[in-house]
N, C-alpha and C positions, 0 to 999 in steps of 0.2 A: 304266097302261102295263104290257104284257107283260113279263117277264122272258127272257131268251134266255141261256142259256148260250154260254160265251166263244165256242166254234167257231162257233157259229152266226152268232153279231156278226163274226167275221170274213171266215166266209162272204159274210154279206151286204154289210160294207165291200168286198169284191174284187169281189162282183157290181156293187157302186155306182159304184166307180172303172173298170171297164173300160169303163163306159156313158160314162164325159168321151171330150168329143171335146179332141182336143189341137193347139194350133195349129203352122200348118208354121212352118221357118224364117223361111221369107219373111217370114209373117205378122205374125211378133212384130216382124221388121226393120222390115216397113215401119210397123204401128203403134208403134215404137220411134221413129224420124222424127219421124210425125206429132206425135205428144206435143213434141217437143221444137221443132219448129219452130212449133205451136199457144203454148210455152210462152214463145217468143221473140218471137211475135207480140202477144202479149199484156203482156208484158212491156215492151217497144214504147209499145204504146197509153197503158198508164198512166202510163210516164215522160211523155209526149205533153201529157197530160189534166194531167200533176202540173204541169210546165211553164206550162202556160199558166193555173192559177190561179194559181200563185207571183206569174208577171207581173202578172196579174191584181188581185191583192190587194195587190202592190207602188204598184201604179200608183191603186188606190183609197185604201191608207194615203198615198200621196204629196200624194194632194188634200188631206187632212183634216188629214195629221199635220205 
């Protein structure tokens, strides 16, 4: 690997960072949202899913036990 002296590495840090595209407001709002209603939905589902093995297992120990 090359060696670059400090300026140089900064140079080329600011070249590399002006090259990021930066998201709008909106952008973050609305994938801000999404995430979080993605995480409610899911969150959801496994209460759902936990549920009904609980039952599940209740109702198979109920036989046996």
């Amino acid at each position: 690997m090359a060696m670059t002296n400090p300026l140089q590495f900064i140079q080329q840090v600011r070249s590399e960072v002006a090259k990021v595209v930066w998201p709008t407001r909106r952008e973050v709002l609305l994938t801000t949202v999404m995430v979080f209603i993605m995480a409610t939905l899911t969150a959801i589902f496994f209460a759902i899913v936990d549920i009904l093995i609980r039952g599940g297992l209740q109702m198979l120990l109920g036989m046996f036990g």
